[in-house]
Each structure stands twice: as C-alpha cells, then as structure tokens.
CHARMM internal coordinates of N, CA and C (Angstrom, degrees):
IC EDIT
DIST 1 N 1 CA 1.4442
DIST 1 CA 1 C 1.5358
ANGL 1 N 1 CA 1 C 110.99
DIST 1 C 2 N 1.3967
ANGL 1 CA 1 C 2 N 110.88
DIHE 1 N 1 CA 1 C 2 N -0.33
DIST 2 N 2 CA 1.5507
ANGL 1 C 2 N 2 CA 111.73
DIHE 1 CA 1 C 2 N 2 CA -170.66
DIST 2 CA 2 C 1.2229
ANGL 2 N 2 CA 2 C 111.11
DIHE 1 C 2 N 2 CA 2 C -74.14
DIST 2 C 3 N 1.5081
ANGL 2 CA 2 C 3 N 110.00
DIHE 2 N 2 CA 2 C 3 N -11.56
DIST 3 N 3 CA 1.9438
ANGL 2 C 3 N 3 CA 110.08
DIHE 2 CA 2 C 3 N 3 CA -164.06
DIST 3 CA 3 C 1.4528
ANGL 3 N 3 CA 3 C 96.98
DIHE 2 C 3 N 3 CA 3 C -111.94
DIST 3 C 4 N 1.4644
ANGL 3 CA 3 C 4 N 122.52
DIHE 3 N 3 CA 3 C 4 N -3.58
DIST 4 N 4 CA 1.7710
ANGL 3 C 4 N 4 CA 121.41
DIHE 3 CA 3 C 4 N 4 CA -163.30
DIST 4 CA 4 C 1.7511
ANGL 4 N 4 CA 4 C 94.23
DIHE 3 C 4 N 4 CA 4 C -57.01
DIST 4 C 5 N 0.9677
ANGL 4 CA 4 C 5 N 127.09
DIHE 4 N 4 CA 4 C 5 N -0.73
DIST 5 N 5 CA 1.8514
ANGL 4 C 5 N 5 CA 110.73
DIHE 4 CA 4 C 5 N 5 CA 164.55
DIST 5 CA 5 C 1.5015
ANGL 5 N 5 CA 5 C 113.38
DIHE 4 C 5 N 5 CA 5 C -78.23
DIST 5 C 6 N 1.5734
ANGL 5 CA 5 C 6 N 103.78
DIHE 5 N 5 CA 5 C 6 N -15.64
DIST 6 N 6 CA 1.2685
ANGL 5 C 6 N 6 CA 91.29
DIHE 5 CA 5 C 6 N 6 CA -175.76
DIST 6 CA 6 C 1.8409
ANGL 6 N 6 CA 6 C 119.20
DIHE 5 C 6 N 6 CA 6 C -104.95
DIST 6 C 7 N 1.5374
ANGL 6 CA 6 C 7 N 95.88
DIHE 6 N 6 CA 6 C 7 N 24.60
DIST 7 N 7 CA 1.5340
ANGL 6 C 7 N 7 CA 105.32
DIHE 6 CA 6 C 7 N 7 CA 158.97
DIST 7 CA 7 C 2.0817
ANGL 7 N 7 CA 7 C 102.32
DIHE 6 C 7 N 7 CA 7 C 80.35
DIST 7 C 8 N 0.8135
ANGL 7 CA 7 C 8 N 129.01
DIHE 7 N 7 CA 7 C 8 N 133.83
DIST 8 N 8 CA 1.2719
ANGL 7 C 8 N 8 CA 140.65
DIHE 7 CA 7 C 8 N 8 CA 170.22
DIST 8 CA 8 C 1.6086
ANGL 8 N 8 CA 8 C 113.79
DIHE 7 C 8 N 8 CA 8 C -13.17
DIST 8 C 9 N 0.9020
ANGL 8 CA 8 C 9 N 115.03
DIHE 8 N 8 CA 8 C 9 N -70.98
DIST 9 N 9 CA 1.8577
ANGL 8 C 9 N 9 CA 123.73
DIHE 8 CA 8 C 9 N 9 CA 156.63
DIST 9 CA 9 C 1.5241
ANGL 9 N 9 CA 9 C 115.71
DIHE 8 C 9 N 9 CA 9 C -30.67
DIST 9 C 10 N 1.1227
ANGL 9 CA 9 C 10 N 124.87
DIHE 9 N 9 CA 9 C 10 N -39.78
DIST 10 N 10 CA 1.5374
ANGL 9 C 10 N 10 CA 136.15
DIHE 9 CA 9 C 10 N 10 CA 176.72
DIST 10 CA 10 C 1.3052
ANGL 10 N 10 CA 10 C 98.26
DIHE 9 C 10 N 10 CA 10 C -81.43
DIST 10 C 11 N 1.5733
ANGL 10 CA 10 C 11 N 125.75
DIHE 10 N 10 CA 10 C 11 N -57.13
DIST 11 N 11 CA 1.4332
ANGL 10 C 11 N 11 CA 115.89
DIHE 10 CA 10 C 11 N 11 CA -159.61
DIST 11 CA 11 C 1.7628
ANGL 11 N 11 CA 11 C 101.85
DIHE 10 C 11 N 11 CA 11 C -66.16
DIST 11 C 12 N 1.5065
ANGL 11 CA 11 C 12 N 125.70
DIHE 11 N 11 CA 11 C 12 N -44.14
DIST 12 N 12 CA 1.4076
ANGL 11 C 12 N 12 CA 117.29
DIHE 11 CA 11 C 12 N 12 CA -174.05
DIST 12 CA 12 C 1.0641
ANGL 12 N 12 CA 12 C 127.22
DIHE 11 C 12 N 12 CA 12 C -77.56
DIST 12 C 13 N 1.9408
ANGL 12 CA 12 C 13 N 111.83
DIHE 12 N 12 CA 12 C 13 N -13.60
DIST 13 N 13 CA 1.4644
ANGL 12 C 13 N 13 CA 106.18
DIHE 12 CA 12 C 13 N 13 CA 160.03
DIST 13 CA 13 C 1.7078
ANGL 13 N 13 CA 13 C 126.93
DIHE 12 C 13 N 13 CA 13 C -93.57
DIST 13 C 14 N 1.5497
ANGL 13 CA 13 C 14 N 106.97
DIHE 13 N 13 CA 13 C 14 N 6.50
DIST 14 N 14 CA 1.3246
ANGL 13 C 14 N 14 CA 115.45
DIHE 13 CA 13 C 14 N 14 CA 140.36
DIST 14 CA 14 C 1.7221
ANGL 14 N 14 CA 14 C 131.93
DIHE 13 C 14 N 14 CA 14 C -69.80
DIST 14 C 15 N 1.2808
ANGL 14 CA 14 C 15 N 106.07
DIHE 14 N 14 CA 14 C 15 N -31.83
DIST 15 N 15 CA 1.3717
ANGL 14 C 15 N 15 CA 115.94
DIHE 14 CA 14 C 15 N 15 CA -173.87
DIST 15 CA 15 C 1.9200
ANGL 15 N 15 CA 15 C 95.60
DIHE 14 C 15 N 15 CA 15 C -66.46
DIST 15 C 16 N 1.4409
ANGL 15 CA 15 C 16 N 100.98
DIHE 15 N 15 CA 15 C 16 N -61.40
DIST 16 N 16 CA 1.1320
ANGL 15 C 16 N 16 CA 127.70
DIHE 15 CA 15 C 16 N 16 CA 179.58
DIST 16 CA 16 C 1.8807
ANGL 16 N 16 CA 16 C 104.91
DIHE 15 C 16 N 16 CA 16 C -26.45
DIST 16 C 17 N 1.7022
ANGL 16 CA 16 C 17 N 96.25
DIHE 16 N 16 CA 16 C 17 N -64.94
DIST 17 N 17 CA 2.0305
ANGL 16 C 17 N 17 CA 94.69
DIHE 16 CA 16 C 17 N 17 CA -172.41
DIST 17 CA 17 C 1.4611
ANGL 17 N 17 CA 17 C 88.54
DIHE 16 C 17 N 17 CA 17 C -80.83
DIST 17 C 18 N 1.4124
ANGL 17 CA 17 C 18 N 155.24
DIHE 17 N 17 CA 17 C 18 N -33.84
DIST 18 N 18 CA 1.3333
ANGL 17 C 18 N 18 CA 140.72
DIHE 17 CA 17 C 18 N 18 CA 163.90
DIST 18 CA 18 C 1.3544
ANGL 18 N 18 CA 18 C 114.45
DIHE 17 C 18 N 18 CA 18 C -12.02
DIST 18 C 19 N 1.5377
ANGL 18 CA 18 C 19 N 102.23
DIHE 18 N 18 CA 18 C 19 N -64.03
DIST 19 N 19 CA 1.7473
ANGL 18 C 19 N 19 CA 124.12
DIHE 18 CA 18 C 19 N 19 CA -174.64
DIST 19 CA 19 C 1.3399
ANGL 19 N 19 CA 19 C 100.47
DIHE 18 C 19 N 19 CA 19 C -54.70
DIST 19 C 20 N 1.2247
ANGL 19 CA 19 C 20 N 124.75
DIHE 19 N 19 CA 19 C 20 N -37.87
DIST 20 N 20 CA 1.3704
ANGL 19 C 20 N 20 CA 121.86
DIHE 19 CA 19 C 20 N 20 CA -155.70
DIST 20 CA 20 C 1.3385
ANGL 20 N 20 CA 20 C 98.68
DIHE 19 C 20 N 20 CA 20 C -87.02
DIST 20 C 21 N 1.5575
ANGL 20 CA 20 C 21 N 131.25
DIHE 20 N 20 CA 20 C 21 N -53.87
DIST 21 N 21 CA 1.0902
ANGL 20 C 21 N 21 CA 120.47
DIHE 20 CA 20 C 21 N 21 CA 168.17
DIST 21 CA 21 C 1.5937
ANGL 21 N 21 CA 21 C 129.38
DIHE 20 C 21 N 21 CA 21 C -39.21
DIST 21 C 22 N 1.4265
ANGL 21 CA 21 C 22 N 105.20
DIHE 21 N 21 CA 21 C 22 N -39.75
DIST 22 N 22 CA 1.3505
ANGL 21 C 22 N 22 CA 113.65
DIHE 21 CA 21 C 22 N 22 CA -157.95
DIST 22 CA 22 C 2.3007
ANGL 22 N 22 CA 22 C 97.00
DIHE 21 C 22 N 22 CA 22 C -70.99
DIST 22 C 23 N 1.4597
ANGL 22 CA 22 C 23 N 100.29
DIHE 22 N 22 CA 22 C 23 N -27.85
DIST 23 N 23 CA 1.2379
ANGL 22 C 23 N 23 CA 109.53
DIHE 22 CA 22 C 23 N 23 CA 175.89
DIST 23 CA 23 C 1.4709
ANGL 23 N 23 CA 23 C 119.12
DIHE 22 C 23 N 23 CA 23 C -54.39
DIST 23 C 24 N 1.5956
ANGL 23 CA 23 C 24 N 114.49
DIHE 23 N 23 CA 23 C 24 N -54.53
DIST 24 N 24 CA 1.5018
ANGL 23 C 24 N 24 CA 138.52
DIHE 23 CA 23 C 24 N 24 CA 170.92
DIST 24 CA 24 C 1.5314
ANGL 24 N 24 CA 24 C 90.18
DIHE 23 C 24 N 24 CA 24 C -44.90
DIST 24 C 25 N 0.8629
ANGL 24 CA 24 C 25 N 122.41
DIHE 24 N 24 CA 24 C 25 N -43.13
DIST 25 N 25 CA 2.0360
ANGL 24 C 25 N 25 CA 122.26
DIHE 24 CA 24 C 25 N 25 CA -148.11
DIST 25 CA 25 C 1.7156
ANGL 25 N 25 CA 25 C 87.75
DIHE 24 C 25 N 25 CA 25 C -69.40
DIST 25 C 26 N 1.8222
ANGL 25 CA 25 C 26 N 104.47
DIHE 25 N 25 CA 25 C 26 N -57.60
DIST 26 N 26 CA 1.2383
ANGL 25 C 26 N 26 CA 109.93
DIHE 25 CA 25 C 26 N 26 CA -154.67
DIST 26 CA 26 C 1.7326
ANGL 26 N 26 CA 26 C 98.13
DIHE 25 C 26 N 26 CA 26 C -80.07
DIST 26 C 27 N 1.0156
ANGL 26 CA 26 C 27 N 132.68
DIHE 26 N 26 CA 26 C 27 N -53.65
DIST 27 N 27 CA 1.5332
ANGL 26 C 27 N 27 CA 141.49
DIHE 26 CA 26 C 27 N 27 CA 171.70
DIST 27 CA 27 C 1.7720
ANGL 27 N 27 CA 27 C 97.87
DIHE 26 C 27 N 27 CA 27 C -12.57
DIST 27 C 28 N 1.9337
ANGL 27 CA 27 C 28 N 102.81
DIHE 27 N 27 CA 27 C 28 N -57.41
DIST 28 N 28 CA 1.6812
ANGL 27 C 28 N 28 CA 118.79
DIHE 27 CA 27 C 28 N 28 CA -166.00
DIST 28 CA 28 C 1.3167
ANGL 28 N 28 CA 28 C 111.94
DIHE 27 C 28 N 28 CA 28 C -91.18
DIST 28 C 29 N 1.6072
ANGL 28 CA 28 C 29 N 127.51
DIHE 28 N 28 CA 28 C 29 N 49.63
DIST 29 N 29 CA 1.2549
ANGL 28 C 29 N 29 CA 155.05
DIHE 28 CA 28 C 29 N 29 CA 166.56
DIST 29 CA 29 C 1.9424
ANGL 29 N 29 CA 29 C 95.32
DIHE 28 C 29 N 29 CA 29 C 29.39
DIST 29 C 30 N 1.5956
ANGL 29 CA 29 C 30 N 113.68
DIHE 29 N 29 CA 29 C 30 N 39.26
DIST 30 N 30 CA 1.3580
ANGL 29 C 30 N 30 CA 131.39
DIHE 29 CA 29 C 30 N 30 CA 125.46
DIST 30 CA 30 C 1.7582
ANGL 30 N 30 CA 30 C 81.92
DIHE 29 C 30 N 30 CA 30 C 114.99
DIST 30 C 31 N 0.8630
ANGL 30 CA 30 C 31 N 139.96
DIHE 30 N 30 CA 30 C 31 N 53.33
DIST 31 N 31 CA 1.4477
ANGL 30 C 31 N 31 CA 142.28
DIHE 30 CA 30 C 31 N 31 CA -121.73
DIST 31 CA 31 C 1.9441
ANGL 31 N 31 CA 31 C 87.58
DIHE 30 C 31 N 31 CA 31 C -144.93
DIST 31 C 32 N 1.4493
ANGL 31 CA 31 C 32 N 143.58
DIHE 31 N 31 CA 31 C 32 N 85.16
DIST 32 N 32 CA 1.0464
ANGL 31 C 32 N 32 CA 124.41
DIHE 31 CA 31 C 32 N 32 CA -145.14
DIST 32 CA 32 C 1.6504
ANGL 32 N 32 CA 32 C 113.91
DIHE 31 C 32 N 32 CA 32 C -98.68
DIST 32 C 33 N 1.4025
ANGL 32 CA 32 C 33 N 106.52
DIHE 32 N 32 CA 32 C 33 N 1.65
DIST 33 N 33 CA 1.5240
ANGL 32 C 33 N 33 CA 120.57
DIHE 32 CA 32 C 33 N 33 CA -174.61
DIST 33 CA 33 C 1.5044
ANGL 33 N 33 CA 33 C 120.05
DIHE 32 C 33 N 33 CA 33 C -84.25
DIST 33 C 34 N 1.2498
ANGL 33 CA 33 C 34 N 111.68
DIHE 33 N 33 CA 33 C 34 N -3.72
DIST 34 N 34 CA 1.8776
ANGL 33 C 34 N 34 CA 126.93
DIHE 33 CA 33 C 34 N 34 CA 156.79
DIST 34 CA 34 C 1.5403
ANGL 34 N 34 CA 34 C 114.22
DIHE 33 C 34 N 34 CA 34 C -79.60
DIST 34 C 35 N 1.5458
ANGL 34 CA 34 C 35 N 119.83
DIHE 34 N 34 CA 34 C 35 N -42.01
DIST 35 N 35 CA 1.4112
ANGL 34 C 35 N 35 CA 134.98
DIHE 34 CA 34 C 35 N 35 CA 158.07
DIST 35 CA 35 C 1.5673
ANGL 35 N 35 CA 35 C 116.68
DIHE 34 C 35 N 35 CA 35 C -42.22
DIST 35 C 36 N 1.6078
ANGL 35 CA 35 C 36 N 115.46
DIHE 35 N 35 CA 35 C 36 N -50.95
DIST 36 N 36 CA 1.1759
ANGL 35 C 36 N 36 CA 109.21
DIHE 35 CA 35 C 36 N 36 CA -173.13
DIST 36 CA 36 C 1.6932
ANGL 36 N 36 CA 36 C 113.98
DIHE 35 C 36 N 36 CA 36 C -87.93
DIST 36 C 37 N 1.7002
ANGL 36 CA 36 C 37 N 92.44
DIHE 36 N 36 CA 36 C 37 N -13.37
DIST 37 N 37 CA 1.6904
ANGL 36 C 37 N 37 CA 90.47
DIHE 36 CA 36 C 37 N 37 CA 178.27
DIST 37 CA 37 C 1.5159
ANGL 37 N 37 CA 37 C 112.62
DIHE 36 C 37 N 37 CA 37 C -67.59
DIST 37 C 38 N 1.9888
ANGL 37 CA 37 C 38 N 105.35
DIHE 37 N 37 CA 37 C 38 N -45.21
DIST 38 N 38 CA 1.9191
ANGL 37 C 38 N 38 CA 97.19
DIHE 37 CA 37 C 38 N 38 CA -179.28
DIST 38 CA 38 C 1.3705
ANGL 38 N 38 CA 38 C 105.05
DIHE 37 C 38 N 38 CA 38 C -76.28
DIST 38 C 39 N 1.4427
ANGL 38 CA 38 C 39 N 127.80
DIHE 38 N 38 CA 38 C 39 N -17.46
DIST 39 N 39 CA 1.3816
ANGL 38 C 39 N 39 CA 125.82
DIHE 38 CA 38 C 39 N 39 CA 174.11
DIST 39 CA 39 C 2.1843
ANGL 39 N 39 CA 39 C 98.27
DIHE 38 C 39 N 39 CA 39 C -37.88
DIST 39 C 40 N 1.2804
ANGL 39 CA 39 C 40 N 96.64
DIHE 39 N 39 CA 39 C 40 N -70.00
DIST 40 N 40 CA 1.1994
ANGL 39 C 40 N 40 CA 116.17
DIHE 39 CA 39 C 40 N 40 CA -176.04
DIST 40 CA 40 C 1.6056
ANGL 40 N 40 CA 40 C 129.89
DIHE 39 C 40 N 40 CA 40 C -37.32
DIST 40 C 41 N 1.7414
ANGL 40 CA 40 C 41 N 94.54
DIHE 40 N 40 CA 40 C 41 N -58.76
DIST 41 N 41 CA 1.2445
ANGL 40 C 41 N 41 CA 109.29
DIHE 40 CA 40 C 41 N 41 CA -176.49
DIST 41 CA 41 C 1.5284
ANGL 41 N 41 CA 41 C 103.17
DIHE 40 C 41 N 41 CA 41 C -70.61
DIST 41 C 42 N 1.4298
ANGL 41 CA 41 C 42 N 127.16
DIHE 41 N 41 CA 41 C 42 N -46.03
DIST 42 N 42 CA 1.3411
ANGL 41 C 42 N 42 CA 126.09
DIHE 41 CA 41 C 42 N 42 CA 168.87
DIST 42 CA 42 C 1.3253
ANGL 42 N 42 CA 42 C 127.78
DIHE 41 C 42 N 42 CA 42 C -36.28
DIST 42 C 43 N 1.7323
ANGL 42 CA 42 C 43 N 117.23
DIHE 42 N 42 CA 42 C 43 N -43.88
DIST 43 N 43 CA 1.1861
ANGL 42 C 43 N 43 CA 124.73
DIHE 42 CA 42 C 43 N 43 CA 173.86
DIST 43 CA 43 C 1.7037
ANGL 43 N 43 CA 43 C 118.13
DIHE 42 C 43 N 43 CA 43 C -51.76
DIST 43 C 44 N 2.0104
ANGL 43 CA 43 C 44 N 97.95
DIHE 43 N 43 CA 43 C 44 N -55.84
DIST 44 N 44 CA 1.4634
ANGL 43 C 44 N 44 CA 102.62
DIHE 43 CA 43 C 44 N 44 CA -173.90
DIST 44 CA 44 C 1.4398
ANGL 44 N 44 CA 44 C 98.38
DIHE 43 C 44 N 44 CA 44 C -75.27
DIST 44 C 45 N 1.5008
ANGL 44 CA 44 C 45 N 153.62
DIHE 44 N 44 CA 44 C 45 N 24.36
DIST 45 N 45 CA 1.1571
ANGL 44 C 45 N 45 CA 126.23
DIHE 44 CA 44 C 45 N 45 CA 172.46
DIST 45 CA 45 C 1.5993
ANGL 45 N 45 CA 45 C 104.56
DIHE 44 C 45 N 45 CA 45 C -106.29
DIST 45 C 46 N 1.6452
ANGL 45 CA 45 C 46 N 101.94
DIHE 45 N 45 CA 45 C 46 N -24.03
DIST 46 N 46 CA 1.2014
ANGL 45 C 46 N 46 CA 119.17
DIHE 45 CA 45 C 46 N 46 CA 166.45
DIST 46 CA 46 C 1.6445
ANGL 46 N 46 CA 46 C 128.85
DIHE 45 C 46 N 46 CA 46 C -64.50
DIST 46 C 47 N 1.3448
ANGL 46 CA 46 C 47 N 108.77
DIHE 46 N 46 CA 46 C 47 N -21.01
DIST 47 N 47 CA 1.1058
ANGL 46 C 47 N 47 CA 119.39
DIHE 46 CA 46 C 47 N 47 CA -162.51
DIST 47 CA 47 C 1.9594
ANGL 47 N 47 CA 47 C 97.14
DIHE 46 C 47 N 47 CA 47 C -97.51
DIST 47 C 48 N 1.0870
ANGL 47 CA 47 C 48 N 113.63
DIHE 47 N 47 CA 47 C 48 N -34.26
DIST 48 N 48 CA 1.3266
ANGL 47 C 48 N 48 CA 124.08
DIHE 47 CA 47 C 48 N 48 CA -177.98
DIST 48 CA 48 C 1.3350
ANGL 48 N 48 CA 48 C 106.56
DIHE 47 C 48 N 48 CA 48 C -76.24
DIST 48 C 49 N 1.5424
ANGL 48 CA 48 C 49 N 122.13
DIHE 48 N 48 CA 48 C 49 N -38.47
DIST 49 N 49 CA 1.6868
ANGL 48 C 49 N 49 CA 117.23
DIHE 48 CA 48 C 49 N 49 CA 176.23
DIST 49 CA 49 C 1.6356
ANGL 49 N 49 CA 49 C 99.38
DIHE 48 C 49 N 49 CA 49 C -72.13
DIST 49 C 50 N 0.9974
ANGL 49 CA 49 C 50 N 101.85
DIHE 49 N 49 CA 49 C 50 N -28.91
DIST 50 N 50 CA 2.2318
ANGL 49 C 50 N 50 CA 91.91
DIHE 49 CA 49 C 50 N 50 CA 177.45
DIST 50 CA 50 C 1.3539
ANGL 50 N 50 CA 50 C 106.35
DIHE 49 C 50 N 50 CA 50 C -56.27
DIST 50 C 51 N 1.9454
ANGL 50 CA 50 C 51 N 93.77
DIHE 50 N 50 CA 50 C 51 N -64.67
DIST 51 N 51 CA 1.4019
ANGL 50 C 51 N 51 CA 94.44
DIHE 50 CA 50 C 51 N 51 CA -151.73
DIST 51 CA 51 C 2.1879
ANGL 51 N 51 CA 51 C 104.43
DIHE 50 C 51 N 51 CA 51 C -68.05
DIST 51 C 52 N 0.9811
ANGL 51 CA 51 C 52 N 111.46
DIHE 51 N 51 CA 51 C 52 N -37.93
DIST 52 N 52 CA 1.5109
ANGL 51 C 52 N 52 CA 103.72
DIHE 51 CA 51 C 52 N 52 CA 173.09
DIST 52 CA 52 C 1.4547
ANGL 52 N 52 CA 52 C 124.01
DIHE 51 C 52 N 52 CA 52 C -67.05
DIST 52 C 53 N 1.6947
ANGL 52 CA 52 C 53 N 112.46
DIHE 52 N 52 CA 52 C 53 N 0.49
DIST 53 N 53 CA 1.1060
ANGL 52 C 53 N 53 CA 104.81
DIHE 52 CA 52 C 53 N 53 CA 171.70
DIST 53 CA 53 C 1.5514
ANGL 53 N 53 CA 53 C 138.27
DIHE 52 C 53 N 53 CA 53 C 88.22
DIST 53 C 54 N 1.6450
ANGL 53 CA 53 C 54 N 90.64
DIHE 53 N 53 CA 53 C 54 N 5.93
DIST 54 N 54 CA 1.8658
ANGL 53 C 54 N 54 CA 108.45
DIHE 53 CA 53 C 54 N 54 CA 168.22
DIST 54 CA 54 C 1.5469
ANGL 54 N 54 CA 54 C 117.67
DIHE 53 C 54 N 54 CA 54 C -86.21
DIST 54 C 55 N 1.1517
ANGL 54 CA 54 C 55 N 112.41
DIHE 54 N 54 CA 54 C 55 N -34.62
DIST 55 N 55 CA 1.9151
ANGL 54 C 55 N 55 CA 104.93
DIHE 54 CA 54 C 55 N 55 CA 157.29
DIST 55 CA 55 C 1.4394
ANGL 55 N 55 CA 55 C 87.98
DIHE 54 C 55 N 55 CA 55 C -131.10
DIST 55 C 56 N 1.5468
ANGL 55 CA 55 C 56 N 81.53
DIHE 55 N 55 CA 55 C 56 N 147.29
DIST 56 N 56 CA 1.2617
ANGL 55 C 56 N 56 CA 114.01
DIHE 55 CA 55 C 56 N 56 CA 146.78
DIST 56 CA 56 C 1.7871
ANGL 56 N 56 CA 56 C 125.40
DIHE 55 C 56 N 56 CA 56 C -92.52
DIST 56 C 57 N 1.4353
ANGL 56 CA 56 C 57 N 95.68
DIHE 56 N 56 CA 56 C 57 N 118.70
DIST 57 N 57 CA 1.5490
ANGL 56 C 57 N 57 CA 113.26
DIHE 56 CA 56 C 57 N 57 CA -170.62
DIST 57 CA 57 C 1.3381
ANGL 57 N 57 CA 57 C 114.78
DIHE 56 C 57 N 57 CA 57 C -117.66
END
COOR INIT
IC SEED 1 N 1 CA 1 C
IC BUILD
C-alpha cells in the first residue's frame, strides 16, 4: 500500500520488482546484501532515466 499514490500500474509493477527481489534473496541462500545492492542499482538507473528525461515517472 506504500506506492497506492502511484495508481494501480505503479502498485503491480512494484509487486512485480518485489518478486524479483524476493527471488535474488532466495537464489542467495537468504543472504540480504545482493537485494539491497539491485535495490540500489535499480533506484540510480531509475533515477537517471527521470532526471535525463527518458520516462517520465
């Protein structure tokens, strides 16, 4: 419910990289510091398509 500002489309493609994380977690025999690395890297790749202006988010 943390993303419901970002309208239905936001909440399932959160659910969506959730899953994906939760995969990394289990893949890394529960190991949570691979999670926070694509947590991370996801953010800044995200943050660079905003701020340069390839999606709008």
């Amino acid at each position: 419910m943390g993303h419901f500002y970002q309208g239905i489309v936001g909440m399932v493609g959160t659910g969506l990289i959730a899953v994906g994380f939760s995969a990394i977690y289990l893949m890394n025999r529960h190991n949570l510091w691979p999670c926070i690395l694509a947590h991370g890297l996801y953010n800044t790749v995200a943050f660079i398509l905003v701020f340069r202006g390839i999606i709008l988010h």
